[in-house]
Structure formats: structure tokens, C-alpha cells
PDB file of N, H, CA, C and O in Angstrom:
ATOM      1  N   UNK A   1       2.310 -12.858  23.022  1.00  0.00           N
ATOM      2  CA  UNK A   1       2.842 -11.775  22.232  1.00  0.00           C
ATOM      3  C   UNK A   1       3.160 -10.577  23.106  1.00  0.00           C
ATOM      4  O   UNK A   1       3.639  -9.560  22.605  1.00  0.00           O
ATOM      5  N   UNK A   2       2.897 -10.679  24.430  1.00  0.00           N
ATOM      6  H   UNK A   2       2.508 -11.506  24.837  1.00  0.00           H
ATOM      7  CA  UNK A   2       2.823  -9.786  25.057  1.00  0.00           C
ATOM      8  C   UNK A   2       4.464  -8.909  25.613  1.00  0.00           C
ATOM      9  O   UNK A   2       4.633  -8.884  26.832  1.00  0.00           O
ATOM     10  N   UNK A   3       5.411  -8.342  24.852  1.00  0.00           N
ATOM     11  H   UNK A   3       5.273  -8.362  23.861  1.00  0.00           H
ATOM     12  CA  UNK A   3       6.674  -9.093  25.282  1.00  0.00           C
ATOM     13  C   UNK A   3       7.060  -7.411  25.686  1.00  0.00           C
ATOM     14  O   UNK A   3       8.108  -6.954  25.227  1.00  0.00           O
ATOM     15  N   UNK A   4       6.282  -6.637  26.449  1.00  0.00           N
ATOM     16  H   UNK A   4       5.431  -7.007  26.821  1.00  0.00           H
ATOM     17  CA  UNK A   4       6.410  -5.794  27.304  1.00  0.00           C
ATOM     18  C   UNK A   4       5.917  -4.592  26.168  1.00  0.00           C
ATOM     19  O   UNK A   4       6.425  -3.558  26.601  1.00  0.00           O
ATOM     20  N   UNK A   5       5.417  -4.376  25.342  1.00  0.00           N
ATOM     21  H   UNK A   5       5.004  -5.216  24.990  1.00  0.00           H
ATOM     22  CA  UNK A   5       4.542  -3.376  24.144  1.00  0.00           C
ATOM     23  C   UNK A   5       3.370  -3.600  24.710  1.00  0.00           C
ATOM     24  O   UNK A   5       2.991  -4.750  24.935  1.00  0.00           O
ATOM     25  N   UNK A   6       2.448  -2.233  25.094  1.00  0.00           N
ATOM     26  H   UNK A   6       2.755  -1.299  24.911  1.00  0.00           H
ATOM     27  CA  UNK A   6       1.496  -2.491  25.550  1.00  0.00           C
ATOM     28  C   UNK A   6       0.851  -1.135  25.188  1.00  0.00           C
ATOM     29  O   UNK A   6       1.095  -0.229  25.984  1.00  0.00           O
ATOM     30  N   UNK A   7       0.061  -0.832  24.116  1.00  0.00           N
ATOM     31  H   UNK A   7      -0.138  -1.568  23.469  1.00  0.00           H
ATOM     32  CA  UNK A   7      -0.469   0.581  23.509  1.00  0.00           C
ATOM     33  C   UNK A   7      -1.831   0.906  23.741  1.00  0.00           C
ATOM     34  O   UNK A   7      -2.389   1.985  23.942  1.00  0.00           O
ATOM     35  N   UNK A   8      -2.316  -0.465  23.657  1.00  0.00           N
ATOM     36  H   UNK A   8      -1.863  -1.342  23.494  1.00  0.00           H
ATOM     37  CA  UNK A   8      -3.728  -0.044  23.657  1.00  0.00           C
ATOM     38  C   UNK A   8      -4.373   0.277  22.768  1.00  0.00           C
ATOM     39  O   UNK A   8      -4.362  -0.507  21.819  1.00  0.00           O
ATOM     40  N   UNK A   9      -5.384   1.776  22.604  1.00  0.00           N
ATOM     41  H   UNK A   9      -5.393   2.413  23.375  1.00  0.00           H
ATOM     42  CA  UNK A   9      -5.501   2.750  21.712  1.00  0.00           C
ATOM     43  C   UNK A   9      -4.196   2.992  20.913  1.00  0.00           C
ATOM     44  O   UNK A   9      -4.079   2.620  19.746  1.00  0.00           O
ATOM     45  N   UNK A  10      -3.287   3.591  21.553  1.00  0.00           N
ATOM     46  H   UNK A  10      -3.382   3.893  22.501  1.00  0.00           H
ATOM     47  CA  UNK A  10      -2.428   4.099  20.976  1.00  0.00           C
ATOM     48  C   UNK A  10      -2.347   3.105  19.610  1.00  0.00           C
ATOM     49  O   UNK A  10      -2.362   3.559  18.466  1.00  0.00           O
ATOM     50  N   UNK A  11      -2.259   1.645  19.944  1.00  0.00           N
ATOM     51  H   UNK A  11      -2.247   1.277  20.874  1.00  0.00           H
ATOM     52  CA  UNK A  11      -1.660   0.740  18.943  1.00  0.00           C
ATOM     53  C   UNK A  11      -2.623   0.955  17.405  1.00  0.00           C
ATOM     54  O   UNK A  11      -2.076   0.466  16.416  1.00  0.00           O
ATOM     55  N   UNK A  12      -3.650   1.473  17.226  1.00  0.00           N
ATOM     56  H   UNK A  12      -4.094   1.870  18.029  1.00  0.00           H
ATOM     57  CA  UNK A  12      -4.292   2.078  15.908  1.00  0.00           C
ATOM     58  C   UNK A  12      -3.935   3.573  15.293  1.00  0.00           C
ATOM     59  O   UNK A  12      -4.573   4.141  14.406  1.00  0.00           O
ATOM     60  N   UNK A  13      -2.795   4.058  15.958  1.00  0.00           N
ATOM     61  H   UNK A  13      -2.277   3.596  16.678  1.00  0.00           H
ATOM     62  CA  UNK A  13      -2.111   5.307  15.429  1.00  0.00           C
ATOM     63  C   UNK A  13      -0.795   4.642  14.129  1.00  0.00           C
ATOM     64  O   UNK A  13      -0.347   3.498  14.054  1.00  0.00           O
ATOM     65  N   UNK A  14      -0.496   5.757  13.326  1.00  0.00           N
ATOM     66  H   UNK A  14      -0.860   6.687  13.388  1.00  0.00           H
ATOM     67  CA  UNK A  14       0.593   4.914  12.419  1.00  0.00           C
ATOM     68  C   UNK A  14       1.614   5.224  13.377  1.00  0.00           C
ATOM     69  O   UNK A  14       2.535   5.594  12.649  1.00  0.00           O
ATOM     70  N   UNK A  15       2.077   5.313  14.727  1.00  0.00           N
ATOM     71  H   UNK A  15       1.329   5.013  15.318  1.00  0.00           H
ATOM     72  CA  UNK A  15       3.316   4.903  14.911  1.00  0.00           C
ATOM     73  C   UNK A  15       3.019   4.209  16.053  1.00  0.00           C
ATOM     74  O   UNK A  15       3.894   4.035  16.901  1.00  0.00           O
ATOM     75  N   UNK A  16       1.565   3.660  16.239  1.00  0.00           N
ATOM     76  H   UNK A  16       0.854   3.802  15.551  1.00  0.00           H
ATOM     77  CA  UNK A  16       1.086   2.098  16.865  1.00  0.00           C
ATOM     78  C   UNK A  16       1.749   1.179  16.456  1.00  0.00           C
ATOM     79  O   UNK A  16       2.441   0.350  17.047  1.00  0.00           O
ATOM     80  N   UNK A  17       1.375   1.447  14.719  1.00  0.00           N
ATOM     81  H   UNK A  17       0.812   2.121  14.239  1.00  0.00           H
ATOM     82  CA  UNK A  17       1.690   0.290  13.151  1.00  0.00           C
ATOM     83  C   UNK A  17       2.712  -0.191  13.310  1.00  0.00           C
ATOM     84  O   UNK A  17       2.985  -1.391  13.298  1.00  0.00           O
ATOM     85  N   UNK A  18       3.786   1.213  13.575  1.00  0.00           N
ATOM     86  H   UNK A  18       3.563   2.188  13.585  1.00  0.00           H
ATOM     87  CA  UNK A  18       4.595   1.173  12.727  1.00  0.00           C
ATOM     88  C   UNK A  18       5.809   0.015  14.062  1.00  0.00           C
ATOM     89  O   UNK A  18       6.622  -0.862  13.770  1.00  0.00           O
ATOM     90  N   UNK A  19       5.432   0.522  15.363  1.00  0.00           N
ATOM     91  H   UNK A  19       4.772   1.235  15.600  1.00  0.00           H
ATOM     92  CA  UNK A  19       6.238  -0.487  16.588  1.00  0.00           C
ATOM     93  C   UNK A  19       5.597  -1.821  16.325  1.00  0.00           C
ATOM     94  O   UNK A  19       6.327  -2.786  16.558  1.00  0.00           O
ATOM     95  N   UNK A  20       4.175  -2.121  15.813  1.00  0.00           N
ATOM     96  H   UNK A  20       3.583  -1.338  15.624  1.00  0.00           H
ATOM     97  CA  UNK A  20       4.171  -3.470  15.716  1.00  0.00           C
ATOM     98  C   UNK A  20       4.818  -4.239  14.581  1.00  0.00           C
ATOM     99  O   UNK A  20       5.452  -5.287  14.698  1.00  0.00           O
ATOM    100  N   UNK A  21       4.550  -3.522  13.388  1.00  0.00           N
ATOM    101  H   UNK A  21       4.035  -2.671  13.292  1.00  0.00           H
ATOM    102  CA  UNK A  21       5.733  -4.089  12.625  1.00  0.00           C
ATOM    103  C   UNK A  21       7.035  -4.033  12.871  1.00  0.00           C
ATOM    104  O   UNK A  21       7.861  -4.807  12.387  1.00  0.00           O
ATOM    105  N   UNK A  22       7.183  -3.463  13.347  1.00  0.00           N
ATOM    106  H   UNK A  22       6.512  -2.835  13.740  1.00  0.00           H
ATOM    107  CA  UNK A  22       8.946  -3.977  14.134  1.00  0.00           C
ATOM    108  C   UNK A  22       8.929  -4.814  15.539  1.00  0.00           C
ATOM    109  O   UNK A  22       9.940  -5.006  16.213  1.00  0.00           O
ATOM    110  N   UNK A  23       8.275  -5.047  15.706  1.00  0.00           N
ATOM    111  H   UNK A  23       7.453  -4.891  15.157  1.00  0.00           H
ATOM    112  CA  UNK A  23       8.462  -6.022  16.639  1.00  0.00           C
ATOM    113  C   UNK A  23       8.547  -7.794  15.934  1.00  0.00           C
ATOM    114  O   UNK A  23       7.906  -8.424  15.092  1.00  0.00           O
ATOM    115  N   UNK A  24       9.760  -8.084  16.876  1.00  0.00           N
ATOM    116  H   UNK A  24      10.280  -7.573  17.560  1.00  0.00           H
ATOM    117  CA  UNK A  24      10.502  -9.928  16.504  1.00  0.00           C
ATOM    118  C   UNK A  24       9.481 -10.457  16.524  1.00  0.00           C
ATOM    119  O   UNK A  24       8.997 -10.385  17.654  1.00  0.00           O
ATOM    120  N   UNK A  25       8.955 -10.902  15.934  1.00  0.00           N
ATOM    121  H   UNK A  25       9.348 -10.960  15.016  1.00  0.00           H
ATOM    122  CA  UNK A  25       8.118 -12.002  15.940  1.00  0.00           C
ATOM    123  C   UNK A  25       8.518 -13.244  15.382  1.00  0.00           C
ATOM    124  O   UNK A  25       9.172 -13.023  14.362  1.00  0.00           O
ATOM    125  N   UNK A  26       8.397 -14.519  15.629  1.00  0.00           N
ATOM    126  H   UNK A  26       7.865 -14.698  16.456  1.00  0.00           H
ATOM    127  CA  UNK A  26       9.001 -15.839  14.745  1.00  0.00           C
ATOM    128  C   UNK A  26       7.534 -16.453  14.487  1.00  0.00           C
ATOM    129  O   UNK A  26       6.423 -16.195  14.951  1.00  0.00           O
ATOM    130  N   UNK A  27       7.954 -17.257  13.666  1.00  0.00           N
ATOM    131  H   UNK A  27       8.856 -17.467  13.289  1.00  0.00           H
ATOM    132  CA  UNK A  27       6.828 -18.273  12.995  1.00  0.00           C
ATOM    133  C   UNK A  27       5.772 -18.417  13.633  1.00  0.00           C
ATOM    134  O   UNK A  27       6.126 -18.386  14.812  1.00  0.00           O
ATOM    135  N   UNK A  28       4.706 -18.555  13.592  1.00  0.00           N
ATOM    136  H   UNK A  28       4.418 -18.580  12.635  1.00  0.00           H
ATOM    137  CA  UNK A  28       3.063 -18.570  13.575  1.00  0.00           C
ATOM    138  C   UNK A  28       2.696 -16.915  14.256  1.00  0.00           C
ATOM    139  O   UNK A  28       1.835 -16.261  13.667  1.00  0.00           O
ATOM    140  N   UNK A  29       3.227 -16.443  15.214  1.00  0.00           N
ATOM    141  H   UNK A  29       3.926 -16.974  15.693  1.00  0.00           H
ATOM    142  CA  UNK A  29       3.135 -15.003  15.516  1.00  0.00           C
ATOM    143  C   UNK A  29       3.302 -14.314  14.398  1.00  0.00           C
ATOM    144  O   UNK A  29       2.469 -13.627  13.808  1.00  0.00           O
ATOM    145  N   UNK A  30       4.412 -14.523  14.127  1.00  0.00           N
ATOM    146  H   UNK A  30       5.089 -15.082  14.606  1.00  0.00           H
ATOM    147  CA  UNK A  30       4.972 -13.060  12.652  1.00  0.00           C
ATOM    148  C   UNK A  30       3.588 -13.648  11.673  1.00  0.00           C
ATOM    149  O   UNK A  30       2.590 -12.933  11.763  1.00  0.00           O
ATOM    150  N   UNK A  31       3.473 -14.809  10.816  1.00  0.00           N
ATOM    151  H   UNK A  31       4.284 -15.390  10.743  1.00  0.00           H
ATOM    152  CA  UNK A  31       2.512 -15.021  10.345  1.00  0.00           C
ATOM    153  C   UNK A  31       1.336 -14.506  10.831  1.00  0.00           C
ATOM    154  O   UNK A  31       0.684 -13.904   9.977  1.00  0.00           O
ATOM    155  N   UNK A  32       0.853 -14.550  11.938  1.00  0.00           N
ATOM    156  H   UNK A  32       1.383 -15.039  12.631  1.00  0.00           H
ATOM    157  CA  UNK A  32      -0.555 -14.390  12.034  1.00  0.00           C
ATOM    158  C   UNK A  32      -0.464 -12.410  11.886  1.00  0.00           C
ATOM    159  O   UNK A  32      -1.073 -11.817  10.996  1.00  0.00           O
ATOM    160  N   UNK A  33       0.127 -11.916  12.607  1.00  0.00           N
ATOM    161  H   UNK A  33       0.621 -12.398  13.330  1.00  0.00           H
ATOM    162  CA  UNK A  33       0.367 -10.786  12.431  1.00  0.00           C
ATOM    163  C   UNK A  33       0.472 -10.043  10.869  1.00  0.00           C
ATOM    164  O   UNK A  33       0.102  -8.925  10.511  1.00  0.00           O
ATOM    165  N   UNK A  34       1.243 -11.334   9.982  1.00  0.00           N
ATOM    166  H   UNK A  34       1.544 -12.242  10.273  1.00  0.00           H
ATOM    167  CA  UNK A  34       1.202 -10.534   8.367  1.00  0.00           C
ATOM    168  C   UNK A  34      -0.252 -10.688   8.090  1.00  0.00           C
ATOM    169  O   UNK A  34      -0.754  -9.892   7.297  1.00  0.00           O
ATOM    170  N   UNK A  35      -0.894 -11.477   8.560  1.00  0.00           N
ATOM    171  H   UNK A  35      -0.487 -12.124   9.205  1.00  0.00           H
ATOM    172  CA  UNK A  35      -2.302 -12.140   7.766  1.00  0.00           C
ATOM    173  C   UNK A  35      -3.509 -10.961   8.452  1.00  0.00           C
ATOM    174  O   UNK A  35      -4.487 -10.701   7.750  1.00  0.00           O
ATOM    175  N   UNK A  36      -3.394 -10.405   9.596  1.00  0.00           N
ATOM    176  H   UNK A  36      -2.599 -10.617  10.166  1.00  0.00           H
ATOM    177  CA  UNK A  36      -4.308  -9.529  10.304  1.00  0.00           C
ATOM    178  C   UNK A  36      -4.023  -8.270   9.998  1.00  0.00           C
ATOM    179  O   UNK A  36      -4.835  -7.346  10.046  1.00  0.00           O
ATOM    180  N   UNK A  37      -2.407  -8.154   9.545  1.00  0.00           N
ATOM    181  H   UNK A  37      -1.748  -8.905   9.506  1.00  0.00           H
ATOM    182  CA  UNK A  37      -2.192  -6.598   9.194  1.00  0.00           C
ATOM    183  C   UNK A  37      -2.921  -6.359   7.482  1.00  0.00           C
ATOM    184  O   UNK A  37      -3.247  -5.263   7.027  1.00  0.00           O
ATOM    185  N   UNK A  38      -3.043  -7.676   6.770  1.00  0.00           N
ATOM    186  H   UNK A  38      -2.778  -8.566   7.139  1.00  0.00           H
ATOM    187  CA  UNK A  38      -3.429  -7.600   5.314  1.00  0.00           C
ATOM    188  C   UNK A  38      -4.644  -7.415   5.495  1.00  0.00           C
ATOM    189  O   UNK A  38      -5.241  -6.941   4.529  1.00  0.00           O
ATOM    190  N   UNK A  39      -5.259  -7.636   6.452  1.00  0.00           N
ATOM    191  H   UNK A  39      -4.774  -8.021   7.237  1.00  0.00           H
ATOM    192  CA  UNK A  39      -7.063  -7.966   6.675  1.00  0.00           C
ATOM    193  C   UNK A  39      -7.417  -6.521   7.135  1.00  0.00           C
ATOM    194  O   UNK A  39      -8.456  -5.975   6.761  1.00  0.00           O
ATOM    195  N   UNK A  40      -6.582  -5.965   7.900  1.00  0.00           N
ATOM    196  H   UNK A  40      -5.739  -6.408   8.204  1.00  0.00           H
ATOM    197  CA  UNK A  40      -6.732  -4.341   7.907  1.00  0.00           C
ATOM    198  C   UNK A  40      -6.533  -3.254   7.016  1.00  0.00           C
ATOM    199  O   UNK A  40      -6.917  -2.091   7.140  1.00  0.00           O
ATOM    200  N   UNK A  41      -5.749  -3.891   5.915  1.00  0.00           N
ATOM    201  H   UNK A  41      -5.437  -4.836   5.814  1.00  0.00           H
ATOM    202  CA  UNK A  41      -5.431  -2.733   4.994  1.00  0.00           C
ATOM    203  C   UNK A  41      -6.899  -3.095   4.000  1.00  0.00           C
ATOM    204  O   UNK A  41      -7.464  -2.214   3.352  1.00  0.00           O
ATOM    205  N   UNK A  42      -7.245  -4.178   4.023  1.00  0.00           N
ATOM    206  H   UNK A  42      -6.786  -4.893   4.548  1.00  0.00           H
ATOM    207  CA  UNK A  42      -8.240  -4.093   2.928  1.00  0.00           C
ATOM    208  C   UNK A  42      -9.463  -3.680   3.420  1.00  0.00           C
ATOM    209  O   UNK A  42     -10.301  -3.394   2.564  1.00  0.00           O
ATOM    210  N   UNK A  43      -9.895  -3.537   5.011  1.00  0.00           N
ATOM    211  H   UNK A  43      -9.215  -3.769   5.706  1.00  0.00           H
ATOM    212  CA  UNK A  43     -11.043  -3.504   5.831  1.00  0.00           C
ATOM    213  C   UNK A  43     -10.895  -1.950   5.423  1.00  0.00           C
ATOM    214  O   UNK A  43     -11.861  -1.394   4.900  1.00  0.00           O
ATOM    215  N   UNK A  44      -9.745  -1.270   5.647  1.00  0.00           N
ATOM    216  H   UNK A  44      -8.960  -1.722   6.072  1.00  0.00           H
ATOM    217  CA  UNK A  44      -9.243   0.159   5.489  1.00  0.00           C
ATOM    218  C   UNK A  44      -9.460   0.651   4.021  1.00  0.00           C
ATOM    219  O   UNK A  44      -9.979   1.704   3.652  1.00  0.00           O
ATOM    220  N   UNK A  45      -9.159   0.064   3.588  1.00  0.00           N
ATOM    221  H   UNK A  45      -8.737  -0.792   3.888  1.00  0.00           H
ATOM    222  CA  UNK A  45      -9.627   0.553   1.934  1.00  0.00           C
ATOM    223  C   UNK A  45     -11.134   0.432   1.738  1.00  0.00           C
ATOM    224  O   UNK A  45     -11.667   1.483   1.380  1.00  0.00           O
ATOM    225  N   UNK A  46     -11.811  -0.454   1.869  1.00  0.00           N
ATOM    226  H   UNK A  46     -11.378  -1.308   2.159  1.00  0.00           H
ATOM    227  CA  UNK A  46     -13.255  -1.356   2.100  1.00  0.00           C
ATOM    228  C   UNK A  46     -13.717   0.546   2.692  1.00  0.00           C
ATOM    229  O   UNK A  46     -14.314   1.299   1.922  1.00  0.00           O
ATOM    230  N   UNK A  47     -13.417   0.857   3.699  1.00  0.00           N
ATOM    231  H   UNK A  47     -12.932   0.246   4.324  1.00  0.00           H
ATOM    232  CA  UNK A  47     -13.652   1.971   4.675  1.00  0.00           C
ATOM    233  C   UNK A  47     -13.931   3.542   3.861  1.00  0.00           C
ATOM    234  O   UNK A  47     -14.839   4.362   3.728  1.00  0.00           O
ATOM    235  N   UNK A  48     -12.231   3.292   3.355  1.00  0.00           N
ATOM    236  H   UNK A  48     -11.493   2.626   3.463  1.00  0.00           H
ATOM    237  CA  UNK A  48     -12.608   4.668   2.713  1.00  0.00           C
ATOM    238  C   UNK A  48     -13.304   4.488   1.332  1.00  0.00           C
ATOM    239  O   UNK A  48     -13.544   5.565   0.787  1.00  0.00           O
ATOM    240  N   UNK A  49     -13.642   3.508   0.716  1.00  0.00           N
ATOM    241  H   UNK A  49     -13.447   2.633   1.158  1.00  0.00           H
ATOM    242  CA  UNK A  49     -14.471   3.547  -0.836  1.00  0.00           C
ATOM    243  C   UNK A  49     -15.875   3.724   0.079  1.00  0.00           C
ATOM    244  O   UNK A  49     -16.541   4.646  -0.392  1.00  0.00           O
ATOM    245  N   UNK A  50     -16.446   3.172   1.125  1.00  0.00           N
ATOM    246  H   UNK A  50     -15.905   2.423   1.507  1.00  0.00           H
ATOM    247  CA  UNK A  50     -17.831   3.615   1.431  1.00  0.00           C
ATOM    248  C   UNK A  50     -18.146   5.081   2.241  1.00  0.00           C
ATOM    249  O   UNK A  50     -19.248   5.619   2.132  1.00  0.00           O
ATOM    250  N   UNK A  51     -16.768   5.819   3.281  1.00  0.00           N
ATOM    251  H   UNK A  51     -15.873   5.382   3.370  1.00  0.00           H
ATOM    252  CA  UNK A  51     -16.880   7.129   3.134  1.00  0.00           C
ATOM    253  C   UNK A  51     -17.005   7.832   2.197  1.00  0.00           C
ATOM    254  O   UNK A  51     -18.022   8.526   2.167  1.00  0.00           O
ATOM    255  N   UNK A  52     -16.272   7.903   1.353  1.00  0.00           N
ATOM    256  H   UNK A  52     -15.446   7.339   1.377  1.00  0.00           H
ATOM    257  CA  UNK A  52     -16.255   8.324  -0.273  1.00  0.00           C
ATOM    258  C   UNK A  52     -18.123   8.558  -1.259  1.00  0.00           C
ATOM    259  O   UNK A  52     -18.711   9.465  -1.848  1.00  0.00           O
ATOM    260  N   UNK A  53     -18.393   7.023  -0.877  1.00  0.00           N
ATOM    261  H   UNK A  53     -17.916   6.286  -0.398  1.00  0.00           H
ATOM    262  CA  UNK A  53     -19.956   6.915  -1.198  1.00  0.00           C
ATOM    263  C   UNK A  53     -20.653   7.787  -0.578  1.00  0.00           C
ATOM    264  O   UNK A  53     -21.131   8.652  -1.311  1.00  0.00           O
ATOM    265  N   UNK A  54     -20.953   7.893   0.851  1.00  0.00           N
ATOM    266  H   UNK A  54     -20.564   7.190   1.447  1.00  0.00           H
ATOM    267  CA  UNK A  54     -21.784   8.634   1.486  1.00  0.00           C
ATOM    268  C   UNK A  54     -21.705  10.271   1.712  1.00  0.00           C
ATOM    269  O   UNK A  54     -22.588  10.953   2.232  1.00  0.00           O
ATOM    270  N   UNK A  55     -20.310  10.784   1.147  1.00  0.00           N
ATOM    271  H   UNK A  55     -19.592  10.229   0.725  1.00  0.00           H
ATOM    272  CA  UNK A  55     -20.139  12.070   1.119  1.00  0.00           C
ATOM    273  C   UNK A  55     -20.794  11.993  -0.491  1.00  0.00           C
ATOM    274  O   UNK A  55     -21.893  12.548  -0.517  1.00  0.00           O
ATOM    275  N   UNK A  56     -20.479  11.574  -1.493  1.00  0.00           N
ATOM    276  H   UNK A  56     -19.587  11.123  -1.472  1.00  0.00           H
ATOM    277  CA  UNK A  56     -20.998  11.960  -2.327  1.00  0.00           C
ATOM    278  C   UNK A  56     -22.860  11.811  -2.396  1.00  0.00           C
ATOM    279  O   UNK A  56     -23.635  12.576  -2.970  1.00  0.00           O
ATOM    280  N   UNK A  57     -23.207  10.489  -1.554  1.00  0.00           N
ATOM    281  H   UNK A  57     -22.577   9.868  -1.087  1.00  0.00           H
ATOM    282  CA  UNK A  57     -24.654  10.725  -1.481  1.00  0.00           C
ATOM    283  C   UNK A  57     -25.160  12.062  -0.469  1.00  0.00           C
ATOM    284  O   UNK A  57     -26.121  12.779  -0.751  1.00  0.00           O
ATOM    285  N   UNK A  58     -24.419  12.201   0.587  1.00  0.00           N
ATOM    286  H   UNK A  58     -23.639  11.619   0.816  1.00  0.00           H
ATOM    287  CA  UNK A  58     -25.020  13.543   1.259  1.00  0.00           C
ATOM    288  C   UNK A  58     -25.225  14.563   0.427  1.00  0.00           C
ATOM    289  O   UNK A  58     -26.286  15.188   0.415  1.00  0.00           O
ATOM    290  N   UNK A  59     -23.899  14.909  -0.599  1.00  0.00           N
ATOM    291  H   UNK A  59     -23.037  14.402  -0.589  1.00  0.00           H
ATOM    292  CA  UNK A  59     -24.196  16.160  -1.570  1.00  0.00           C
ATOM    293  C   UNK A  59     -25.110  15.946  -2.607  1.00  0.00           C
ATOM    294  O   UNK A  59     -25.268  16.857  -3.419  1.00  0.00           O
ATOM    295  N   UNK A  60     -25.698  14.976  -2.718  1.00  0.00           N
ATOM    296  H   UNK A  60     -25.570  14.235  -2.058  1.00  0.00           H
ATOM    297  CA  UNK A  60     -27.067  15.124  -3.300  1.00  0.00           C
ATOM    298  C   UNK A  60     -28.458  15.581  -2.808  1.00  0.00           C
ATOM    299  O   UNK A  60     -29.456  15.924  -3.442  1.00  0.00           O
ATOM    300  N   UNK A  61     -28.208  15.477  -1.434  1.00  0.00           N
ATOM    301  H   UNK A  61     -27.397  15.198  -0.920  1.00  0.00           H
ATOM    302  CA  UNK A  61     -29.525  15.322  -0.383  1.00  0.00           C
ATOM    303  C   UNK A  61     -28.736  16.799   0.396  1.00  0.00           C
ATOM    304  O   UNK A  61     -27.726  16.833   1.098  1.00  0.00           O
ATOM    305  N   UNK A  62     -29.556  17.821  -0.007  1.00  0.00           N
ATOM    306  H   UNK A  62     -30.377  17.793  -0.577  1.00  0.00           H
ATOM    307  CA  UNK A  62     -29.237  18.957   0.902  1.00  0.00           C
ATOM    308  C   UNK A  62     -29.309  19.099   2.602  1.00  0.00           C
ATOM    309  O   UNK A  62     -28.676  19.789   3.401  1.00  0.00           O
ATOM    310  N   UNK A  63     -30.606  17.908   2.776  1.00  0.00           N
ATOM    311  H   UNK A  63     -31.120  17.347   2.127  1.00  0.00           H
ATOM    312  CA  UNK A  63     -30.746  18.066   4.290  1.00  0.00           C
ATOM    313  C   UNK A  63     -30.445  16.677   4.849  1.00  0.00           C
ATOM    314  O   UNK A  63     -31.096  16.084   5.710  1.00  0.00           O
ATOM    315  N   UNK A  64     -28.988  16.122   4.005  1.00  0.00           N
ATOM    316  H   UNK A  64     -28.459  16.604   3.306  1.00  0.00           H
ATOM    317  CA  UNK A  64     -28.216  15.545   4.851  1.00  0.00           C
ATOM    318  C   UNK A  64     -27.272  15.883   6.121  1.00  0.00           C
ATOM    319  O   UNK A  64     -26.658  14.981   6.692  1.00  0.00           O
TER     320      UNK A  64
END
């Protein structure tokens, strides 16, 4: 996959995202890529419903 894109870090910024979704990919690459980008949006959601939790448990607990 390596086809001269090389970010690193950078590649977890949204305009990391946004060059890997534009990048050609053909069959089993482009696939695996739709299937890991779906596994991140839900890990990402998964993420912010348990930030969400723990700010609201800190504001219960003053000497959080």
C-alpha cells in the first residue's frame, strides 16, 4: 500500500483521513481499508460515549 503516502502521525489528523480516502486503491486493499475505516468510526464513537461518562462521573466527585 505503500505507493509513496507516508504520514505517519500525521495520518490520524482529518486531512490524514481525508488523503487516505482518496487514495486508488483496487480490490482487497480498497476493501480492507473500507472495513478498518468502519472499525474506527465505531472505536471513535465507542470513545466519545465513555469520555462523555467520565466527565459526567468527575462532576459528581468534587475531588476528581
Amino acid at each position: 500500500m505503500n505507493l509513496g503516502l507516508q504520514k505517519k502521525r500525521k495520518l490520524c489528523s482529518v486531512s490524514g483521513r481525508n488523503d487516505l480516502e482518496k487514495l486508488a486503491l483496487e480490490g482487497w486493499a480498497a476493501r480492507r481499508r473500507e472495513d478498518l475505516l468502519g472499525l474506527l468510526n465505531q472505536l471513535d464513537k465507542q470513545i466519545a460515549e465513555l469520555d462523555e461518562a467520565v466527565k459526567e462521573a468527575a462532576q459528581l466527585h468534587p475531588k476528581a
